[in-house]
N, C-alpha and C positions, 0 to 999 in steps of 0.2 A: 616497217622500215626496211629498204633493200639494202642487202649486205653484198659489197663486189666487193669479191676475190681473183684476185689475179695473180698468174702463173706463167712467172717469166723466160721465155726460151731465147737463149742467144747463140747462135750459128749452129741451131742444132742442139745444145748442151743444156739440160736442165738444170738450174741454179736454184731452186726456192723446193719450200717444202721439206725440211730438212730431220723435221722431227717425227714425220710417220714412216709408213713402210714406203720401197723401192716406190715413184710416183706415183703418192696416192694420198689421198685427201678424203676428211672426213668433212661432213657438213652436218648442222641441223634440222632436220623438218619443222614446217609450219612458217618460219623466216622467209622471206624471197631471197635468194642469195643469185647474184647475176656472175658467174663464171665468162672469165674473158681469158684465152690463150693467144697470147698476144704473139703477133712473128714480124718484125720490120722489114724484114728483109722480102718479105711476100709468101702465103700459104705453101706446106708442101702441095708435092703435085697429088697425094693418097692421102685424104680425109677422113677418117668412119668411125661414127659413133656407136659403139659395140651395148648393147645388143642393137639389132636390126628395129626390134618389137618397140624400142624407147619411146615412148611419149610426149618426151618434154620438148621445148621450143629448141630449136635451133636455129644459129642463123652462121651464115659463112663471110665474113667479110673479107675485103682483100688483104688485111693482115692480121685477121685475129679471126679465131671465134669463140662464138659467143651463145652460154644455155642460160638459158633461165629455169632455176630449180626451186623448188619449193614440197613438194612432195615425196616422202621416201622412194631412193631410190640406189639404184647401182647400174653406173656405166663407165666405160673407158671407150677416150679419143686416143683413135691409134693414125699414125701417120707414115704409116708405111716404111718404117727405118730411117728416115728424112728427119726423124724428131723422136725423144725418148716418149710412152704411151701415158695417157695421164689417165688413173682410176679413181672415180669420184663415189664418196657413199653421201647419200641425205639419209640420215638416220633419224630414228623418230624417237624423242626424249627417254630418256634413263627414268623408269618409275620404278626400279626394284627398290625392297626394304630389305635391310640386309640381317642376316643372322649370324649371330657367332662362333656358325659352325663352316661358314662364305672363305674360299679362297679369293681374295677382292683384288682386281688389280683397278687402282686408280687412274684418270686420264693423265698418258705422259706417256714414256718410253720404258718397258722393261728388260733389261739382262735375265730371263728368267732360268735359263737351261733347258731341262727336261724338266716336266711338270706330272708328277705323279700323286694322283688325287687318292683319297683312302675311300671305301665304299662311306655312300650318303653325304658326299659332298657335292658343295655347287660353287663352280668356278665360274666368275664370271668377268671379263673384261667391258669393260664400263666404255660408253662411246668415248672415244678421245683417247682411248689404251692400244697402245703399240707393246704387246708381246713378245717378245724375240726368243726364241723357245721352241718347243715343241711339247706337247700335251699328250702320256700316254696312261690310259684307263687299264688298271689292266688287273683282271680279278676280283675287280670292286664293284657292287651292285649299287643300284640308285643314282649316281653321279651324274650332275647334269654339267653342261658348259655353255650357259647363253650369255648373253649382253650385246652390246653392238659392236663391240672393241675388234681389236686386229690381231691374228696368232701369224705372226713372221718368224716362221721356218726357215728361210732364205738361204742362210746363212751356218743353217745345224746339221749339215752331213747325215743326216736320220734317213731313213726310208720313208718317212709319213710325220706329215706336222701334226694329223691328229690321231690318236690309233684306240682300238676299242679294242683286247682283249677277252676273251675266256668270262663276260661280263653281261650281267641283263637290267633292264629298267635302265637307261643311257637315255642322257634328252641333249640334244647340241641344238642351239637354234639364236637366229639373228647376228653369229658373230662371221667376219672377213678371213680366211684361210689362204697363205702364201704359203704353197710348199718347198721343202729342199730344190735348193739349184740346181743339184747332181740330176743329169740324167738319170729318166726313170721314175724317179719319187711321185710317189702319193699325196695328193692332199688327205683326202678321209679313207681310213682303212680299218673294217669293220671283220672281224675274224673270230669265228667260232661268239655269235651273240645272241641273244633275244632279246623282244621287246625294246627294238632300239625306234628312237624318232628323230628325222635331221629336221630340220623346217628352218626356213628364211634365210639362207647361208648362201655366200658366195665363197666358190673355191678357185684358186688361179693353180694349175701344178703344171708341169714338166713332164710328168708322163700323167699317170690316171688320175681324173678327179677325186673318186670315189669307185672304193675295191670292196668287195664282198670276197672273204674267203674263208677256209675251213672245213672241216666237217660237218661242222651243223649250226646253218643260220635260219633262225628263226623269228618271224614277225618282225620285218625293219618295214618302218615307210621314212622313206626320204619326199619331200615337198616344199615349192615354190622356192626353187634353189638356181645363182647362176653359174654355170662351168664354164672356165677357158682354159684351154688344157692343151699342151700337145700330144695326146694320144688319145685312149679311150676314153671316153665321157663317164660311163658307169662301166663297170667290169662284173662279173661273178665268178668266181674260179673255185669249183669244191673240188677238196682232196679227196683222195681215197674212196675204195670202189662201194664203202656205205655211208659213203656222205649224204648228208642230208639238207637241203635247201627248199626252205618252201614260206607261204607267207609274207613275200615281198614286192611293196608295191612303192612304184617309182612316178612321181605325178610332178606336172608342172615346172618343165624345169626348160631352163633357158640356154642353150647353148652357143656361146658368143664366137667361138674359134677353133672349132674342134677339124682337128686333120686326123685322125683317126676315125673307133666307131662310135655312134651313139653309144650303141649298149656292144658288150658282148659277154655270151656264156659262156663259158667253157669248162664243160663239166660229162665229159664224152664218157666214165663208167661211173656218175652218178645218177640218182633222181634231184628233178627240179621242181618242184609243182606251186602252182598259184602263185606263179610271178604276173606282175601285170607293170606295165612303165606304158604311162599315157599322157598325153599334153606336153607335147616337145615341140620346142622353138627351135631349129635348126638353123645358123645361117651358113649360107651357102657359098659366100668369097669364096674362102681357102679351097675351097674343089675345083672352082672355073679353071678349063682346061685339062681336068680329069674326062677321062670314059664315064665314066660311071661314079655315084655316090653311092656309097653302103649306107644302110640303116641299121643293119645287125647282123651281127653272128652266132649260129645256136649250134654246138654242140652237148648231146643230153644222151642219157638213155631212153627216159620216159617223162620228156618234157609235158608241165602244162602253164604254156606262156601266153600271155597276151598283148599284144603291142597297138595301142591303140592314139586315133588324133596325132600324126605327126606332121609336122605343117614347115615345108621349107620356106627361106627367107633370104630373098635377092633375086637379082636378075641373070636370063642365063642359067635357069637350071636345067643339069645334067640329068642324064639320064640314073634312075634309081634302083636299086640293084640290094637284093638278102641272100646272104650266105649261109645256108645248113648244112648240117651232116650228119650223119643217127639220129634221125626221129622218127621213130613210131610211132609218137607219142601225141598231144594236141597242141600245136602251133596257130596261134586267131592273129590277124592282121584284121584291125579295122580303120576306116577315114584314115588311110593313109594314102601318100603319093600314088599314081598307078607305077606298078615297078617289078622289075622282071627276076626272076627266081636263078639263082648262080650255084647249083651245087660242089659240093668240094667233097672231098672224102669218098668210105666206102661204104658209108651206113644205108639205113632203107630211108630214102630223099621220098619225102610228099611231097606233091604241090601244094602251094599255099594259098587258098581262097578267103579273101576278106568274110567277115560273120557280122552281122547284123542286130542291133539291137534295138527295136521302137519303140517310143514311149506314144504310148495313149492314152487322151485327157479328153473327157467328157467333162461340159459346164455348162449349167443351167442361171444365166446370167441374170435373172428378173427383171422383166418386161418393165415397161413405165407403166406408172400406177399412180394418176391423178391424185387419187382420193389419201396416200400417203403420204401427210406431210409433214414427216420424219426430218429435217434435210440431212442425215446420215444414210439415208434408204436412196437418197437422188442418184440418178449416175452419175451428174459432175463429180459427187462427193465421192461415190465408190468405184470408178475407171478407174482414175489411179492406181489404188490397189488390188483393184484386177487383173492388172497389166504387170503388175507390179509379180503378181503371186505368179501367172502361167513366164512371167519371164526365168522366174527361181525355178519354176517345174522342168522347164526345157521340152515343149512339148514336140513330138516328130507330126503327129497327125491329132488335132482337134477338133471334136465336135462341140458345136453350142447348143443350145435351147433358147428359146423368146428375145433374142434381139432384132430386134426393128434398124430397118437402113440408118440412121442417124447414129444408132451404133457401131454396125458392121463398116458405115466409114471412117470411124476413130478407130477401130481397130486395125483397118486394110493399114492407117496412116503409120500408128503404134508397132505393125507390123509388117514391115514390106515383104521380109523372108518367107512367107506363107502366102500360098495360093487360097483360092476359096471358090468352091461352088455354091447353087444351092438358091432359091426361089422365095420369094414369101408367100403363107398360105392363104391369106384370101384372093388373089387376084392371078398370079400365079408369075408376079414381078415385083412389084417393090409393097404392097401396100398389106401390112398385118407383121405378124413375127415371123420369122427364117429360121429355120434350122439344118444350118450350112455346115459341111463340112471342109475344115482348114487343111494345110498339110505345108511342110518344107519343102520350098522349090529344089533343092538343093540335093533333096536325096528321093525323090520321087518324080516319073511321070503319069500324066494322071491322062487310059486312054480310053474311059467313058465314063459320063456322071449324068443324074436326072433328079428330077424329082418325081415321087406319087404323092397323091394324095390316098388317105386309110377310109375308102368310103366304096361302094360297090358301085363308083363311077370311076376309078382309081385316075384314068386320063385327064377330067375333069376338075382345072383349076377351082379352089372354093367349095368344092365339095363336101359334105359332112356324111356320115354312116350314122343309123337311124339311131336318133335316141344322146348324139354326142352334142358337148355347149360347144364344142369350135370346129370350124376345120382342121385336121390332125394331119400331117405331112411327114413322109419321109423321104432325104434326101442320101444320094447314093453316089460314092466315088469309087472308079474299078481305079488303083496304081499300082506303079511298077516300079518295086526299091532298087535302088539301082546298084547298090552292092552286090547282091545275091540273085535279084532278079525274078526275086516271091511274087506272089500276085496277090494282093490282097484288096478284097470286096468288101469297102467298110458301108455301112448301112446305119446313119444318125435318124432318131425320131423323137416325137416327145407324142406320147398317147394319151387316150381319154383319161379322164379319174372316175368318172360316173359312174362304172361299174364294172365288176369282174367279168361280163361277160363283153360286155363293148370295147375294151382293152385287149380279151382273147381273138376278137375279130377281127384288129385293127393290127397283132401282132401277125395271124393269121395269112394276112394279107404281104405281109414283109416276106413271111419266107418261103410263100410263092413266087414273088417278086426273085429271090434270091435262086429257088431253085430251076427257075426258068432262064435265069440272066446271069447269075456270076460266072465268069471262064469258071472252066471244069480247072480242078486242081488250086484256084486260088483259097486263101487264109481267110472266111469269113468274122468280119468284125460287126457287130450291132452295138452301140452305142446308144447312151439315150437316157431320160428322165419319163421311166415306164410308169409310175407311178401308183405300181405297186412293189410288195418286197418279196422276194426268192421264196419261192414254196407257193406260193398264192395259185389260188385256178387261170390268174386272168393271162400268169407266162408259160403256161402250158404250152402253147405251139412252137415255144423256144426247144424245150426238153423233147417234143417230137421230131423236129428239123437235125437234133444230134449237136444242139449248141448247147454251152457249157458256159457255165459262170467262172471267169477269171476271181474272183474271190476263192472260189471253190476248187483250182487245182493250183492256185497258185505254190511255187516252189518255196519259199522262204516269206509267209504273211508277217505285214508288220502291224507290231504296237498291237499284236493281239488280240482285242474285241474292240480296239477304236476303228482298227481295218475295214471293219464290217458297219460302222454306223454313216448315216450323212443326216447330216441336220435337214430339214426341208423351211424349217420357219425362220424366219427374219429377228434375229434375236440382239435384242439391245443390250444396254450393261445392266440390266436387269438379272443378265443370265450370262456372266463373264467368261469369256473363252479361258480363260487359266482358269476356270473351277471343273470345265468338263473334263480335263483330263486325270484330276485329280479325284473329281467324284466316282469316274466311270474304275478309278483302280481301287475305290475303295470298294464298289459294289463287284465287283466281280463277276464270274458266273457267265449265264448265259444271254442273250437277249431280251429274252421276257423278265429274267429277274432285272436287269437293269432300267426296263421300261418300269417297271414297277415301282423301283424306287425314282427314278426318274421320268415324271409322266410328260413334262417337256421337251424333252430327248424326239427327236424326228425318226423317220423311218428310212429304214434302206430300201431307198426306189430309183436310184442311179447307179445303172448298171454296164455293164461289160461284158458281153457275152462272143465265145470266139467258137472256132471250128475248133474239135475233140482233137488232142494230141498236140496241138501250139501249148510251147515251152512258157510259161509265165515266171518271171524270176523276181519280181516285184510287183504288190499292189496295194491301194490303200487310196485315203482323203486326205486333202491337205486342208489344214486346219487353219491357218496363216489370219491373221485376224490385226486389228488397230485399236488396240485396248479395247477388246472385248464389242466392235463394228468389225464384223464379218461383209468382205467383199458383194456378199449374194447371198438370197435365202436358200442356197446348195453349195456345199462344198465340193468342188472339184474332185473327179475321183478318175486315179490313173492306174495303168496297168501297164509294165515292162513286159515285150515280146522278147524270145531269141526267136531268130527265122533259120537261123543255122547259117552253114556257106552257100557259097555260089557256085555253079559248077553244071555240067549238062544233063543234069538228073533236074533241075528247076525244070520248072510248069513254061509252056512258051505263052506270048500273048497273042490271041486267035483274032483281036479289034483290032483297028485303026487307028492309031492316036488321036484325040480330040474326037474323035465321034461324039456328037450331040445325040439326047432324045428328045422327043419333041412329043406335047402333048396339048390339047382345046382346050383354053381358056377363054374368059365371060371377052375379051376383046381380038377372039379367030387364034390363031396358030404359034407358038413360041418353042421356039426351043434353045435349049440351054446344056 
């Protein structure tokens, strides 16, 4: 059933609404509800549905408009002073159960005052609760404050509608935040805390959204939060010359109105370290007709910041512009705007170069296989969840193994964002399996790729090396990251299984290939289902080239000895993806005792091998399964690069962009 509510404005003057905060309306998800703001008189001349990002339908008619809502959400139509601003939440039902220890505010309107909770309490305002108050935590551990309800500050002369205290274990999450009207005020103000968590909040203030201060804050994540504010977006300000600030990360967050900065530090004779604030919606009205937009400002002693993914919103953007002063320290910009560097102060100013970070995914997709008729083994049945999995992984550069054309063009379809080289091996064009490699348009150009084949005709489309069941091929892409401008010479193959020494000749052959061809100074990658496992005779010519197993230097391995397995067999629910994790913790130990007790357990023979000294900061298999039907009879197995910055110490590119190689196949000449 559609629910229209309407929100009546006459010469300007909002009349309706009377029982929530200053124009604003709660809604419920899952309902259609058709919002109509209705104006007789004919639309202002300045319409905008805040945030920019919104989703929902809109339409503009000549006296009205009109959303259609039905899914959680938060937005405000603002009309340029022409009309008071309407803030709309679609909130998603009330399931708490309450306990007798609950500060409960019910839907309606509350006189509440000041709100001071005892530790191990949970305040929660319930959707349909208008708060009128201000909420301060202060000294008290465990205290949460969620629900969907409304804290209206507005009207309380306070400094901050919500304040965190000298306090740790703090969870705030899903509820609407109106701060004091006084100039200046805070909505969320976090002082001297740990282990604080914000998540799913909208904040409106007057001066900062959200302040970090003190002398020592520790481990806050704030997430998937919207700000409109007239000043700073987030703040940081540590006092005192041993303050201490570290462990805070700032993600997802949406900024509707901000005329001041996204973030700023200010913490000029402290330490900061492992801040990171990533995934920022900026819109960009409020600056049209500015010089320049800010994204930040750092002052530190010995910063370690990250600022990553900041993505502007609207038309007409300004030029972009960061402010430093004192850093010595390490400052990362990544996937952000291109933007030019503003110093202030008198500290030692670094330049600031973006830093890089690639994910690499190898995937052994399992070819068609007549003789299986499984139908959980089909591709119709397991593309979806293929697609499904490398979309969760977010790959930058992927290699495949055994897909055949019918596949590779449900994939080109599934993924337009990736390029692809890459040949099939019998013929030396469409006919047999490819083992292509993918990559993001978006953050690479790619300025030579080929294929060989692993046979001592190497030029020789179809060819086999003496003694193998198929033709063995590896395909080869030189790119060029465009952040930092590394070169990286990735090298995909899938070798014999026959035996350890047909495998050693066929690997043999790659890293002549590599040491004759790759630009000098790029990041070698080999990729691949070797089909054997690390230590074996047959990857000996890896360990003499000075390649190195990303399992093996990786910085932080996860999940401990699953890192190191990959299923190779096709395993039904005979053999349930939720029991391997829990078998593999109870057997412990090392590889052979887990083989041991586990004799259907696969082998690790999809590997990652990179050039000695690349930073690896994640690696492992993605497990990701459909009650116990795994995508593929191989787990996907990825490795996180850092490439470091960019800057004139990078390698230059010595090729031509798009340079083909060209090699004789059974139908004259091709190249690719």
């Amino acid at each position: 059933m559609k629910k229209t509510v309407v929100f009546a404005f006459t010469c300007g003057l909002f009349v309706g609404l009377a029982a929530a905060a200053p124009a604003c309306r709660q809604l419920e998800a899952g309902l259609p509800h058709e919002v109509v703001l209705p104006f007789p008189q004919g639309l202002p001349k300045t319409v905008r549905v805040l945030p920019l990002s919104f989703a929902g339908d809109v339409a503009y008619e000549t006296n009205a408009v009109r959303l259609c809502l039905k899914d959680p959400v938060r937005l405000r139509v603002d009309f340029g002073g022409d009309a008071p601003s309407q803030t709309v939440f679609v909130r998603p039902r009330d399931t708490v159960t309450l306990r007798s220890t609950d500060l409960y505010f019910a839907p309606g309107t509350h006189q509440a005052g000041e709100i001071v909770p005892k530790a191990g309490t949970r305040v929660i305002l319930a959707r349909g609760a208008v708060v009128r108050g201000t909420i301060r935590v202060r000294r008290a551990d465990g205290v949460s404050v969620v629900g969907g309800g409304i804290l209206d500050a507005t009207d309380s002369g306070a400094d901050a509608a919500l304040a965190v205290e000298d306090s740790s274990d703090v969870q705030v999450s899903g509820i609407q935040v109106f701060s004091p009207s006084r100039s200046g005020s805070v909505g969320l103000s976090l002082s001297d805390v740990s282990q604080v968590a914000v998540r799913g909040v909208f904040v409106q203030a007057t001066g900062e959204a959200i302040r970090l201060t003190g002398g020592r804050v520790r481990n806050v994540t704030v997430a998937d939060v919207d700000l409109d504010c007239g000043g700073t977006n987030v703040s940081v300000v540590a006092t005192g010359a041993n303050a201490d600030v570290r462990g805070v990360s700032v993600q997802s967050c949406r900024l509707w109105d901000a005329l001041g900065l996204p973030v700023s530090i200010n913490a000029a004779g402290a330490d900061v370290r492992t801040l990171t604030f990533s995934d920022f919606e900026l819109d960009v009205k409020p600056y049209s007709g500015r010089t320049e937009l800010p994204l930040f400002a750092v002052a530190a002693r010995r910063p370690e910041i990250a600022f990553r993914r900041f993505r502007l919103l609207g038309d007409k953007l300004p030029p972009v512009a960061a402010v430093e002063s004192q850093l010595p320290g390490t400052v990362v910009a990544e996937d952000l705007p291109a933007f030019a560097l503003r110093t202030a102060g008198a500290g030692a100013v670094r330049v600031l170069h973006p830093r890089a970070y690639v994910k690499v995914v190898t995937s052994n997709v399992k070819c068609p296989a007549p003789w299986d008729t499984t139908p959980q083994h089909h591709w119709t049945a397991r593309s979806p969840r293929l697609f499904a999995q490398w979309r969760t992984m977010h790959p930058d550069i992927l290699s495949l193994q055994e897909p055949v054309k019918a596949y590779l063009d449900e994939i080109a379809a599934a993924f337009p964002e990736l390029a692809r080289v890459g040949v099939a091996r019998e013929d030396g064009r469409e006919e047999g399996e490819f083992g292509p490699v993918l990559w993001r348009r978006d953050r690479f150009d790619c300025v030579r790729h080929g294929t060989f084949w692993l046979s001592e005709t190497s030029e020789t489309a179809g060819s086999k090396y003496p003694g193998a069941s198929h033709p063995r091929i590896c395909t080869f892409a030189y790119l060029r990251e465009r952040v930092t401008g590394r070169l990286l010479a990735v090298y995909n193959t899938h070798t014999s299984y026959v035996s350890d020494d047909i495998c050693r000749a066929q690997l043999g052959i790659i890293v002549r290939h590599m040491a004759a061809n790759a630009p000098e100074g790029a990041v070698r990658i080999l990729t691949g289902d070797l089909n054997f496992e690390a230590g074996r005779r047959a990857l000996a010519p890896l360990a003499s080239a000075g390649l190195v197993n990303a399992d093996d230097v990786c910085a932080v391995p996860l999940d401990g000895l699953w890192n190191s397995v990959t299923l190779y067999r096709f395993y039904p629910r005979s053999f349930p993806a939720e029991g391997v994790r829990r078998r593999l913790a109870v057997v412990g130990g090392d590889l052979a005792s887990v083989r041991a007790a586990l004799p259907d357990l696969g082998s690790r023979i999809d590997h990652i091998f990179l050039s000695p000294g690349v930073t690896v900061t994640a690696c492992g298999v993605d497990d990701t399964n459909d009650g116990g039907w795994y995508p593929s009879d191989h787990m996907p197995k990825f490795a996180v690069l850092d490439l470091g910055v960019g800057g004139d110490s990078a390698p230059r590119w010595p090729l031509r962009t798009g340079a083909p190689l060209s090699c004789r196949t059974r139908r004259g000449s091709v190249s690719f």
